[in-house]
N, C-alpha and C positions, 0 to 999 in steps of 0.2 A: 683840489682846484681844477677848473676846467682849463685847456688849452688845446691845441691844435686843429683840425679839422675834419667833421666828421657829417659831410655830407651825401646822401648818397647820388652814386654816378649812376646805375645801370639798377635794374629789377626793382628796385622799390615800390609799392605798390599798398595802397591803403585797403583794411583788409572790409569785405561788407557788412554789417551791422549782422551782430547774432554768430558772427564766424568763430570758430577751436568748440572742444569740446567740455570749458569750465574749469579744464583741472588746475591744481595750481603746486607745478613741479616745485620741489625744496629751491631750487637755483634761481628761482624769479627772484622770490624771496633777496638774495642776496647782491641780484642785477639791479634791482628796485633800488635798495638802500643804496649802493655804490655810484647808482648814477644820478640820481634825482636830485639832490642838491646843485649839481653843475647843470642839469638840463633845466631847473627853474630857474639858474641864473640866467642863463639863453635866453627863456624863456621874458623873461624878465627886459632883458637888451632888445629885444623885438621889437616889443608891446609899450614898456614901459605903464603896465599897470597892472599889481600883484595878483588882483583878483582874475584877471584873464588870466594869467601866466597859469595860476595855480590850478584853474580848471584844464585850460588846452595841456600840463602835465599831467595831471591827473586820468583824463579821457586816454591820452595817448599811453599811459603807460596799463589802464584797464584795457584798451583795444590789443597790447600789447600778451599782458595776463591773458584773453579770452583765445590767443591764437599762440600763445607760447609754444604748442606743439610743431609750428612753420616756422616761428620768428627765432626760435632758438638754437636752430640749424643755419640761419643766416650768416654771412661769415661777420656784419657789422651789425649785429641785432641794437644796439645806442643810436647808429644811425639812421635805423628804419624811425625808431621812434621820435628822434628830432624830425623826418621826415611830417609824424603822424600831428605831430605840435605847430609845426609851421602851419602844417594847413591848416588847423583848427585857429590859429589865430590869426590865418588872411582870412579865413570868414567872417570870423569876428567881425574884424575891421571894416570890414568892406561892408556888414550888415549895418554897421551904425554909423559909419562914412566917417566919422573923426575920433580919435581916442579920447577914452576919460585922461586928464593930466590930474588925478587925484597924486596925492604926494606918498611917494613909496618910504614905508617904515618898517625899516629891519635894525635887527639889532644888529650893534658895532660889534665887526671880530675882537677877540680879545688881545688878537698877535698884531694887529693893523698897527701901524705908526700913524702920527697923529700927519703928516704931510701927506699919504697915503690915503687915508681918509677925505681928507679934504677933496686930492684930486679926486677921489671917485665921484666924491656929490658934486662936484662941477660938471665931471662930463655927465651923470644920471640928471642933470639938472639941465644941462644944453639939450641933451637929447630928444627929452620932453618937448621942447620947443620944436622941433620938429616934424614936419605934415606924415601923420604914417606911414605913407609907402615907402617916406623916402629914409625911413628909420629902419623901416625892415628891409630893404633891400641893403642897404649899409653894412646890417649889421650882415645879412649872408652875404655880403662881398669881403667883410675884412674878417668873419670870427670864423665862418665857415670857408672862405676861398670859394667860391662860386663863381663860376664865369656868368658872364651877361646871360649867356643860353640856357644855364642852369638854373638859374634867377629866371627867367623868362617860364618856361616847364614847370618849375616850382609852384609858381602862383598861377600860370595860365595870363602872361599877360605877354605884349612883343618885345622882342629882345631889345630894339634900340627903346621903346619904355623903362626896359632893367637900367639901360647905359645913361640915360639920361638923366636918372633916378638916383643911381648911384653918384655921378656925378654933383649934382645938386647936393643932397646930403651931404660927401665930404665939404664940397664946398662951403656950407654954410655950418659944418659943425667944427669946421678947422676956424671959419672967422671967430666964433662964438667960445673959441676956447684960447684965442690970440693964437693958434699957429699960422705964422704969415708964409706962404708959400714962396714969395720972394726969396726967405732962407731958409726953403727946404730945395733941395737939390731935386729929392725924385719928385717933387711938380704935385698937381691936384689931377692928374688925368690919367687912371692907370691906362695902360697899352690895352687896345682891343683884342681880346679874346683870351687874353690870362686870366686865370680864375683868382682872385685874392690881389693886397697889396703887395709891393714889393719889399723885400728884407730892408728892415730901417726904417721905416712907413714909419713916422711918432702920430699920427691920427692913429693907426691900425695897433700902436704899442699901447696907445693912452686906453683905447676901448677891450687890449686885454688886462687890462691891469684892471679895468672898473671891473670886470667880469670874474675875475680871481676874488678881486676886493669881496665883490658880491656872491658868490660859491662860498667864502668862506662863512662870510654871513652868515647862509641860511642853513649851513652845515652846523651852524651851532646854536642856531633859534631850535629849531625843530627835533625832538629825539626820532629815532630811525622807527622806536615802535608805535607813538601815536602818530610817523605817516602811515604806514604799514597799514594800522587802523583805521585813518581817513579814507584811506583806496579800499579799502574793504566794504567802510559803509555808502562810499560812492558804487561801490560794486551794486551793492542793494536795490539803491535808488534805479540806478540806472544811469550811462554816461551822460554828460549835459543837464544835470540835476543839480540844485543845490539845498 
């Protein structure tokens, strides 16, 4: 399951088309299977539409293979690649100006409780209602802890855009899931320039639990060798093919 936060601070840097030298060390191999289920769940929480998700992973973890010789000396080579993901899917977005809200279908974990489940399709279901930026800036403000500025850098947009953004979203995804902020103590407005919600946050708890919910999902829809194999013949094609 995914948890805590793994955004990058400092050197991150998307690598140029055509960059490493093809090979493909035994240990990708095993960073591939180990992370990808949790980075499509992210992925997923973003976008809120499996077929972007699974391409901006897929791209990012080929850009990722083509330079493995750089990226695996990195000290957080996962968080370069959630770096590589984000941005492929604010292109997306911003290429087609509103998401598809087609309806996401994964298979139910086998460990999930049935009240567990529930909550997640409420929140993957309010989510959806929500204008994209302010879905994706949310979710890097509560899954990844991102300040306003990091948010801002990330996507190339101004920081009081990130703030404003962020705001809006809790706001309207706390009404939409009955948390009334009346009796929440820590308030709808994190403090400026903290990156993430504060300990105790239930907006920031209910959005990890969907995210676990969903990591476990896709960790059991998919065997680890026909992804292995999808990134392969994505390799072929070329990134941004389908």
């Amino acid at each position: 399951m995914s948890s805590g936060t793994d955004s990058v601070r400092t050197g991150a840097q998307e690598p140029a088309p055509g960059g490493g030298d093809g090979r493909d060390p035994a240990d990708f191999d095993a960073f591939f299977t180990t992370h990808r289920p949790a980075l499509l769940a992210r992925a997923v929480m973003l976008c809120g539409n499996r077929q972007d998700a699974e391409d901006a992973v897929q791209d990012a973890f080929l850009a990722a293979l083509e330079n493995w010789d750089s990226i695996s000396r990195y000290e957080q080579p996962k968080a370069w690649v959630n770096l590589v993901m984000r941005r492929k899917l604010w292109r997306a977005l911003r290429l087609r100006l509103k998401a598809k809200r087609a309806a996401l279908d994964v298979t139910l974990p086998r460990q999930a409780l049935p009240d567990e489940t529930a909550q997640a399709r409420l929140v993957l279901t309010a989510m959806s209602a929500l204008p994209p930026r302010q879905r994706m800036v949310l979710v890097m403000f509560s899954l990844y802890a991102m300040t306003d500025q990091e948010i801002a850098d990330d996507l190339g947009i101004a920081a009081s855009t990130a703030r404003v953004n962020v705001h809006k979203g809790r706001r309207n995804l706390r009404r939409m899931l009955g948390l009334d902020p009346t009796t929440d103590p820590l308030g709808e407005v994190p403090l400026v320039g903290t990156g993430g919600p504060a300990p105790g946050d239930r907006l920031a708890a209910a959005l990890n639990a969907t995210e676990s919910w969903l990591c476990s999902a896709l960790e059991e829809e998919q065997a680890p060798e026909q992804a292995r194999a999808d990134l392969a013949g994505r390799r072929r094609r070329g990134p941004g093919r389908t």
